[in-house]
Structure formats: C-alpha cells, structure tokens
C-alpha positions in Angstrom: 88.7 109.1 106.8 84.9 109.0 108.2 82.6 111.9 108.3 83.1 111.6 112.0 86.9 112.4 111.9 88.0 116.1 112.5 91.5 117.3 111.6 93.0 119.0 114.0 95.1 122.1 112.9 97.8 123.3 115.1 96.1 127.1 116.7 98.1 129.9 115.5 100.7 132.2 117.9 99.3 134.9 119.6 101.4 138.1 118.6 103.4 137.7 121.8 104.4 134.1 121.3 105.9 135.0 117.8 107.8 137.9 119.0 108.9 135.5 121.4 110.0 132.8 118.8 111.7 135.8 116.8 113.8 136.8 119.6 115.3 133.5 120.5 115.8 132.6 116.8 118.6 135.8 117.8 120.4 134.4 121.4 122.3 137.2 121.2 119.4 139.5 121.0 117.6 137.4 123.5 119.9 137.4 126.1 120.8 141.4 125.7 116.6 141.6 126.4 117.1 139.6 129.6 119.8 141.8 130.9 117.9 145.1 129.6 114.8 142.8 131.9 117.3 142.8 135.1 118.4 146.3 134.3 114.7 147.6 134.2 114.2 145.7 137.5 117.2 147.1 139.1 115.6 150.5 138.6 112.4 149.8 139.9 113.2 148.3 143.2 116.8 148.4 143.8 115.9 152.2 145.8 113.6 151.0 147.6 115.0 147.2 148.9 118.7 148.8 149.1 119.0 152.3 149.6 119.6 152.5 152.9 122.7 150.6 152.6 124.2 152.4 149.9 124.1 155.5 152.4 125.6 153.7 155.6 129.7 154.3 156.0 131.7 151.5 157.1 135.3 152.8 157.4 136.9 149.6 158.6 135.6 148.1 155.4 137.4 151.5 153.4 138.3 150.0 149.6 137.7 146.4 151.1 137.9 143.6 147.6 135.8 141.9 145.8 134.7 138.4 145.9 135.5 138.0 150.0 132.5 136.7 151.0 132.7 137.0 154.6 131.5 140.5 155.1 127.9 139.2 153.0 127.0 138.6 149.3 126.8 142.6 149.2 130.0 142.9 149.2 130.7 140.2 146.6 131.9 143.0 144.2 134.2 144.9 147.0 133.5 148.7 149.2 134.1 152.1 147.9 136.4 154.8 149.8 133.7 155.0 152.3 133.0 151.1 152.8 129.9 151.2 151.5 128.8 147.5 149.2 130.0 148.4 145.8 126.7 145.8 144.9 124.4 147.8 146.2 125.5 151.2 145.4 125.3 149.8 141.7 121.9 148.4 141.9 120.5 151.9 143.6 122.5 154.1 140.5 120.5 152.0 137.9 117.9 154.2 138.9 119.3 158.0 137.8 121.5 156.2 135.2 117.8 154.7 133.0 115.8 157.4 134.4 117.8 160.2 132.8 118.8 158.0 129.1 115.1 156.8 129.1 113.5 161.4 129.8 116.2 162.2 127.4 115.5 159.7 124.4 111.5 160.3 125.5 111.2 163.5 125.2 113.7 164.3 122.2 111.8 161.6 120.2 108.2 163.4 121.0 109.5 166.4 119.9 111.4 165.4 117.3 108.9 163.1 115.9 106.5 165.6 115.9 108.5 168.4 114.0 109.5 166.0 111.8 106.2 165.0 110.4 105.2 168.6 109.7 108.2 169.5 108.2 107.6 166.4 105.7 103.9 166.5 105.3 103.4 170.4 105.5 104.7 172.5 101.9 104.2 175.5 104.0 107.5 177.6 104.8 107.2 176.6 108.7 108.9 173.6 107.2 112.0 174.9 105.8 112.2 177.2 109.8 111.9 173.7 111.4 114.7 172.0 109.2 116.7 175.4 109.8 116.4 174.8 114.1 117.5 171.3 113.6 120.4 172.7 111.7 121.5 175.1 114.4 121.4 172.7 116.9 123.6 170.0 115.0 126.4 172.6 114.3 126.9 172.4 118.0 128.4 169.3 118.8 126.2 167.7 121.4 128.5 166.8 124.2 130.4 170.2 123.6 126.8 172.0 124.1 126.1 169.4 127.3 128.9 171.0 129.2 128.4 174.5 128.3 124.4 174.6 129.8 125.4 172.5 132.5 128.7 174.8 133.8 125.5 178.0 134.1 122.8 175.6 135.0 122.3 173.7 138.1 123.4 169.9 137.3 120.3 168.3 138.5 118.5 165.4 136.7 115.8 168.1 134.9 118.4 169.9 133.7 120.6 166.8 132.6 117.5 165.6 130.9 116.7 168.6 129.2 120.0 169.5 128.0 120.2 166.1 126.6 117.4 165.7 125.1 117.7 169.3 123.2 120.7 167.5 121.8 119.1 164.5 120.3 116.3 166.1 118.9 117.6 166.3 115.3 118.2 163.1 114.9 114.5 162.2 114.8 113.6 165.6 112.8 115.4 164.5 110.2 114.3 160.8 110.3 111.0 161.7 110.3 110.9 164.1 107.8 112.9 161.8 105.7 110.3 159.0 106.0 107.2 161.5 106.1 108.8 162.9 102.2 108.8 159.5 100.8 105.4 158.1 102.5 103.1 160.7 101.7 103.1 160.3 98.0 102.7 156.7 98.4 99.7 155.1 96.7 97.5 154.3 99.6 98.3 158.1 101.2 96.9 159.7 97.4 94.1 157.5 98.2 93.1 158.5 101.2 93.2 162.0 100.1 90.7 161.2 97.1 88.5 159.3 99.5 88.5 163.1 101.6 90.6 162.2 104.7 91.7 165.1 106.8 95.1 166.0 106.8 95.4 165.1 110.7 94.3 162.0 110.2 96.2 161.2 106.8 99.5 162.1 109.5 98.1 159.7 112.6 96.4 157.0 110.9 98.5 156.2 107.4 101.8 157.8 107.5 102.9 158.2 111.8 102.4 153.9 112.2 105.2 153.1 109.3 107.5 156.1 110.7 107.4 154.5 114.4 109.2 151.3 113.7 112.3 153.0 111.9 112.5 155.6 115.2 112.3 152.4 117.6 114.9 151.3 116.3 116.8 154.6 116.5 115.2 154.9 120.2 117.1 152.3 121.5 120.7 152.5 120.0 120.2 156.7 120.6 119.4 155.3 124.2 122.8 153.6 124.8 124.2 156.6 123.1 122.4 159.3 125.7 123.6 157.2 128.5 127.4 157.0 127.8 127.1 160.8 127.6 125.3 160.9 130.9 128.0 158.9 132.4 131.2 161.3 130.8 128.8 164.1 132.2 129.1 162.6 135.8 132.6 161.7 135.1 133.9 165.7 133.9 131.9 166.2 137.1 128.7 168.4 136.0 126.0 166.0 135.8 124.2 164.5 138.9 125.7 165.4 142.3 126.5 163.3 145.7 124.3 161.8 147.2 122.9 161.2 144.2 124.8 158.2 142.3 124.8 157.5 138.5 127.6 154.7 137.0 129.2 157.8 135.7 129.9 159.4 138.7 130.9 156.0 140.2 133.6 156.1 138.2 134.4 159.2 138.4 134.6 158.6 142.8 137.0 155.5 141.4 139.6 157.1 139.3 141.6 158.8 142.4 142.3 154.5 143.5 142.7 153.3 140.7 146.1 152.1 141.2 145.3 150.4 144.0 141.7 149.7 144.3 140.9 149.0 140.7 137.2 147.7 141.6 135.9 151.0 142.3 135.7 151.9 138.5 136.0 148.4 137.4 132.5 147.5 138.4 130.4 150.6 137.5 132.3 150.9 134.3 131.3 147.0 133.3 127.4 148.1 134.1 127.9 150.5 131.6 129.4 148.8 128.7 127.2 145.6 129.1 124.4 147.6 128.8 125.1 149.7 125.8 126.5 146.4 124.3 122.8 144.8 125.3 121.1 148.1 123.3 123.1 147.6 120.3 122.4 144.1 120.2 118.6 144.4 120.7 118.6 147.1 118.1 119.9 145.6 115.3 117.2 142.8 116.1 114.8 145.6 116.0 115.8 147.0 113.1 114.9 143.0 111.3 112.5 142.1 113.5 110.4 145.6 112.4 110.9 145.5 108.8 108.6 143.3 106.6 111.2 142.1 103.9 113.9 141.0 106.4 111.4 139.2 109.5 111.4 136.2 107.6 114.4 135.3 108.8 113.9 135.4 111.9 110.9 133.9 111.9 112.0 130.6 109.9 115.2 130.3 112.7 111.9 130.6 115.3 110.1 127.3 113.8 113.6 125.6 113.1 114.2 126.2 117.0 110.4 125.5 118.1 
C-alpha cells in the first residue's frame, strides 16, 4: 500500500440510527412502535380531520356491518346505534383514551419520582412521612379508590386524570427510593461528595440520570395499565361522558347489542388490547434496550440484520 492510499473506515451511527438497528433486531418490538406511531397520530389529527363525522346521525345506517363497502371506506368497520362510522368514531376516541393514560402516567411519575428521590437521598424523618403516604394510598386498591372519587366528583377528564394518577403514584415512590438507596453510596456518588458537590446537584446530575431508565420502563407498561382502568371507568359508566368518546365508553354504548350487533364492542375493544399488547411489547424492549449488561444483544441481532 502507497503513501498515497487512505483506508477508508466505515463512519459510526449516529445515536438514532443505533436505536434504530436495536429496535428492529426485536420485530416484535418494532412493529408494537409502529402501531404506538399510528396510535400517536390518531390522536393528533383524527379530531380535527374527522370529528365532524363522528357527531353526524344517520338512522337508516342504525347498527349497519362491517366490511360493506358501499356506504365508503368509513364504514369499513360497521355504524353504531346512531349510524354514525364506527372508523371514525374510533380514530376521534384515540384522542381522550392517550390523553388521559399519557396526564395520568405524567403526572404520577413527576410526583412520584420526585418524592422518591428525597425519601432515598434525604436521612431526615420527612422520609419515613413520605414512605408512610405511599403506604396509605396502596392499602386502597386503586380501581376500588377510582370509583369512589369519581361517584362525588364530576367525571370529567381532570378529574379522571387526577384520580388516576393519585393512584399510580407509589409505584414510582417506591422505585425511586429503592434505586436512590442503592446509588447514593455508590463509589462515584462518595466521590462527588469529597470533591464538595451540593446535595441538589449530587440528586440531578449523578443519581436522577441512572433512576430514569428503570422508570421508563415502568412508564410505559404503567401506561397500558392506566388506560385499561380508564376504559373499565367509562365502561361502570363514571369516567368521560357523551359526547365525549373514549374506547371504554364505546364499549360500554356496545354491550346493550351485543347479541346482535357484535361490532359495536368488537372494534373498540380490539383498539384497546392491541394497544396494551404494543406497550408491553415495547417495554420489555426497553427494559434491554436501557440496561448496559443486556443491550448487547440487541445490538449484535442489529449488525447480523444490517
């Protein structure tokens, strides 16, 4: 080889392109993201492209079957009791149905996240109160609790939200603190401490960015979990209200034809389980793809596939 002769080195992935390679190394994970993708998309534009429709009565078209594609590709999956495009109405209750899972899981990790690092970092007896509210509210049983606020409270989408996400918050109090306990006393925490850092940034700089993977992971399989109980909430009948529309409540308007208009609950109730199934598979592709000791795998199935 001459002087003259460069070797040319393959450039490295950017961090996108590996995450990319990671999650088709899992097909299952990778095609539960591209449904989650559609679901997201749903959400975002299916009010505003289709919500007139889902509104407009048809009562020739009352319980009309799916797949009869002369009344128009929105009524591929069948009418409701009103004849309104069972499609449609689906597409437009993505919206309430992600909107309340996603406040709930948001809010209940915040708060949760941030009670759990003080109870774990702090020796101070504000810990062992925090520890005490989160066992308080797990001796309720969450669903049980749910339906208790919601038959004195209004059952808006705040309230559904709230209530929810009162619920969840122990789960991440506990995580946290668990994974604050064992971190702090870690050798590169001690070090930090000799080196002077402040406590605050000891918490946001060394310990918060290894708890965050572990409550991703929890995020989204608690996020499948918040929406099936918004959906038996709509179902009993006490969460979101007509007009409004969630899959729950869809259901729920179904059960009185199920024997003879199985479609009504069919449909809504297939949104919901193909979803949670997509969250459960995406988690535990998470839960490898965000720990160091396990991501080898995947990312030896991403070079065998690239």
């Amino acid at each position: 080889m001459t002087d003259t002769q460069t070797i040319h080195e393959p450039k490295p992935k950017s961090r996108a392109a590996q995450w990319l390679a990671m999650l088709w190394a899992d097909k299952f994970a990778f095609f539960a993201a591209l449904f989650l993708v559609l679901v997201v998309l749903c959400a975002i534009f299916g009010p505003m492209l289709l919500g007139d429709v889902t509104t407009r009565p048809n009562l020739r078209g009352r319980n009309a079957p799916p797949f009869d594609l002369d009344r128009g590709w929105m009524f591929f999956l069948g009418a409701d009791a009103l004849g309104r495009p069972l499609l449609a109405r689906i597409i437009v209750a993505t919206q309430n149905t992600v909107m309340v899972a996603a406040g709930a899981v948001f809010f209940s990790a915040l708060i949760g996240c941030g009670l759990g690092l003080i109870a774990g970092y702090s020796r101070k007896r504000a810990a062992q109160w925090i520890m005490r509210l989160g066992d308080v509210i797990m001796s309720f049983p969450s669903l049980l609790l749910a339906v208790i606020v919601l038959y004195m409270l209004e059952p808006s989408i705040a309230n559904i939200v709230l209530v929810l996400a009162i619920t969840r918050i122990p789960i991440y109090l506990r995580t946290t603190r668990a994974e604050t306990l064992e971190i702090r006393e870690r050798m590169f925490v001690q070090a930090a401490k000799v080196m002077g850092a402040s406590h605050k940034r000891i918490v946001f700089r060394h310990i918060l960015p290894v708890v965050v993977p572990t409550l991703v992971t929890i995020a989204t399989l608690d996020f499948a979990f918040v929406m099936l109980a918004e959906s038996s909430l709509s179902f009993l009948g006490i969460g979101i209200q007509a007009p409004e529309i969630t899959w729950g409540l869809m259901v729920a308007q179904g059960r009185p034809y199920l024997t003879n208009a199985w479609w009504l609950s069919f449909w809504p109730g297939l949104a919901i389980i193909l979803t949670t199934l997509s969250l459960n598979l995406l988690s535990n592709w998470l839960r490898i793809a965000l720990d160091p000791t396990q991501r080898w795998r995947l990312e030896m199935g991403g070079r065998k596939n690239g």
